[in-house]
TILODO-835274 format. One record per residue: residue number from 1; residue in three letters; x, y, z of N, C-alpha, C in turn. Coordinates in Angstrom, 3 decimals. Atoms other than C-alpha are relative to their C-alpha. Layout:
N
  nr rest     n_px     n_py     n_pz    ca_px    ca_py    ca_pz     c_px     c_py     c_pz
 NUM  ALA        X        Y        Z        X        Y        Z        X        Y        Z
...
//
This chain:
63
  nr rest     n_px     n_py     n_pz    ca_px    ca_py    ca_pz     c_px     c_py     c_pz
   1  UNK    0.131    0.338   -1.405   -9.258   -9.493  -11.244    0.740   -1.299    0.282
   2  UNK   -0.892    0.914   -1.203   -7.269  -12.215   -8.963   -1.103   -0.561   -0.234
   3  UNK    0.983    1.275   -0.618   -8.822  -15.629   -8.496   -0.618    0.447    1.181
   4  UNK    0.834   -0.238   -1.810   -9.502  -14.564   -4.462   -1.124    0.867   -0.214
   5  UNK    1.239   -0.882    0.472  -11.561  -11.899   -5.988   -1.079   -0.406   -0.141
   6  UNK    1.522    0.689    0.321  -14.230  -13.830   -6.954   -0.996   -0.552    1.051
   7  UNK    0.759    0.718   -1.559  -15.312  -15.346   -3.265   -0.956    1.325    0.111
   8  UNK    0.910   -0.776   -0.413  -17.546  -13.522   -0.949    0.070    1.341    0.206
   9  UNK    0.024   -1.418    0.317  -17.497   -9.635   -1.252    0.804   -0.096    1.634
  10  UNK   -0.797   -0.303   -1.552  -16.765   -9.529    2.611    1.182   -0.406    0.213
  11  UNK   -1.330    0.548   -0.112  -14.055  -11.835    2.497    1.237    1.144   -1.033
  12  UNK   -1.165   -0.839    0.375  -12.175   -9.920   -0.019    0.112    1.416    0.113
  13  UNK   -0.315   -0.862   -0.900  -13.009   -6.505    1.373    0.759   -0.070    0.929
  14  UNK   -1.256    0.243   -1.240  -11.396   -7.864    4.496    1.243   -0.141   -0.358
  15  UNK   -1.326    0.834    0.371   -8.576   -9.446    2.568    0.820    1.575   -0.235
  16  UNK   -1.135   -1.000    0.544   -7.633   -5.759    0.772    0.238    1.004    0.975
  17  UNK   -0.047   -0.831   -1.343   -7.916   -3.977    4.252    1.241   -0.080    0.670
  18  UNK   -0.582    0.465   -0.873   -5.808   -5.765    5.780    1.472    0.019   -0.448
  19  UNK   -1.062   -0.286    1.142   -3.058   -5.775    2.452    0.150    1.564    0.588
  20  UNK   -0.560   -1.625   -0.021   -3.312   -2.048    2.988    0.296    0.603    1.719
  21  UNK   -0.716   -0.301   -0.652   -2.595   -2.248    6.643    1.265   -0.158    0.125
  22  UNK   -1.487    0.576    0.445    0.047   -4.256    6.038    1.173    1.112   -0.220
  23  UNK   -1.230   -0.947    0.977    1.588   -1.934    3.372    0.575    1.541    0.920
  24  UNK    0.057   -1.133   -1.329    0.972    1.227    6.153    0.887   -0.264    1.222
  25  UNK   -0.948    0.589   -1.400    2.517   -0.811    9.000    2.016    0.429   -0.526
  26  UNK   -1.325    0.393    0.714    5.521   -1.534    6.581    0.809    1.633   -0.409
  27  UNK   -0.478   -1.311    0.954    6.273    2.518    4.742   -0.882    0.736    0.325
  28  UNK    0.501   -0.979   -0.305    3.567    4.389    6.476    0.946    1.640    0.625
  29  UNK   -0.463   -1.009   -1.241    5.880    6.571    8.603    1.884    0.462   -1.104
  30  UNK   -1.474   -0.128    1.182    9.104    6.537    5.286   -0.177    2.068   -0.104
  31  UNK   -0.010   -1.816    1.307    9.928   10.400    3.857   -0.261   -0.593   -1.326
  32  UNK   -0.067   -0.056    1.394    9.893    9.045    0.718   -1.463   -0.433   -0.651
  33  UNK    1.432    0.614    0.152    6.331    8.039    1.086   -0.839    0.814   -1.194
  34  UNK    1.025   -0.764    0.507    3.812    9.911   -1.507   -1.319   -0.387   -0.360
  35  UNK    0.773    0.313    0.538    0.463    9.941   -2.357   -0.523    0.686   -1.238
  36  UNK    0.329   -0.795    0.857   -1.004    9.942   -5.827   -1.252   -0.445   -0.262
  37  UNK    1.709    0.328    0.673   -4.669   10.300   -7.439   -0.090   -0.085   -1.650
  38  UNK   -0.346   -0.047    1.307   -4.607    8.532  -10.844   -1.677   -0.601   -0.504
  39  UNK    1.453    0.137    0.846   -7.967    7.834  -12.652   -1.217   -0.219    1.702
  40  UNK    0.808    0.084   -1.032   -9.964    8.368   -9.465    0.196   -0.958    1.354
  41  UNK   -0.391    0.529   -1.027   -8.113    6.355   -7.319    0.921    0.739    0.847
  42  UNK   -0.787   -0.795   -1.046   -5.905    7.362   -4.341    1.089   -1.197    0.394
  43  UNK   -0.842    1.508   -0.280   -2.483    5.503   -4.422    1.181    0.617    0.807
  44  UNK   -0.792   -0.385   -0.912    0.447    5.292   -2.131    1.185   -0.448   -0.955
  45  UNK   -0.755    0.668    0.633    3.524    4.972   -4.191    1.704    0.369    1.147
  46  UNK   -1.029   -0.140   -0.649    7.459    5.324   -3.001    0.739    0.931   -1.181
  47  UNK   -1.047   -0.798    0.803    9.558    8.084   -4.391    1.129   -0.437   -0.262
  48  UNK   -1.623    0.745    0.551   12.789    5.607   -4.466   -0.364   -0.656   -1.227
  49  UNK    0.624    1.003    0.979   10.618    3.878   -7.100    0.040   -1.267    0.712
  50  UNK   -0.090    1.392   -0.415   10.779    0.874   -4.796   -1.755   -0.364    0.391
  51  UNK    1.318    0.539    0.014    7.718   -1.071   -4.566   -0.754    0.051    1.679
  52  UNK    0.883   -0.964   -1.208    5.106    0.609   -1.699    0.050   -1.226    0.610
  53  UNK    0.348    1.053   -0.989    4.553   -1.689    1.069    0.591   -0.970    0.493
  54  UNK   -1.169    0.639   -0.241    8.145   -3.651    1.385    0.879    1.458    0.497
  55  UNK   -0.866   -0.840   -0.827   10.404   -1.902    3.858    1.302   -0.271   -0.706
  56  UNK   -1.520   -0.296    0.792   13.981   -0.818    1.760    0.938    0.042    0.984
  57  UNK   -1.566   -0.398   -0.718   17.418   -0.083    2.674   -0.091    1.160    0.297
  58  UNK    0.697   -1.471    0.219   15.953    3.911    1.941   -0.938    0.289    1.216
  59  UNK    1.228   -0.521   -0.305   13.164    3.745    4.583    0.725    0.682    1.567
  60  UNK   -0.126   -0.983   -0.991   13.475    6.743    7.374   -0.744    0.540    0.399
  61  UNK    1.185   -0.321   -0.397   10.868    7.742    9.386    0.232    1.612    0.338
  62  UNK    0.111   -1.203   -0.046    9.358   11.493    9.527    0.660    0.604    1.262
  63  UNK   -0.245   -0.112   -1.426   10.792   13.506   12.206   -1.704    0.730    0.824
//
């Protein structure tokens, strides 16, 4: 776990909410978007291999 992790449960609920609007705002709407389910989680990765949640040179929105 992250140092921020350790504060008040609410605070860093809020904090990773807000990371994952972020990342949505940023590559929600890409083609190259996918989602995968790896040990019980549900992740958003990028099929360019570029790192989810930074907008590329690649990103094109669905028609």
């Amino acid at each position: 776990m992250q140092r921020w992790e350790y504060r008040d449960p609410m605070e860093v609920a809020e904090r990773r909410e807000r990371e994952r609007q972020r990342r949505q705002a940023e590559c929600g709407k890409c083609i190259y978007r996918a989602s995968l389910e790896w040990r019980g989680n549900l992740l958003e990765i990028c099929k360019k291999k570029r790192g989810y949640g930074r907008r590329c040179w690649f990103f094109e929105e669905r028609p």
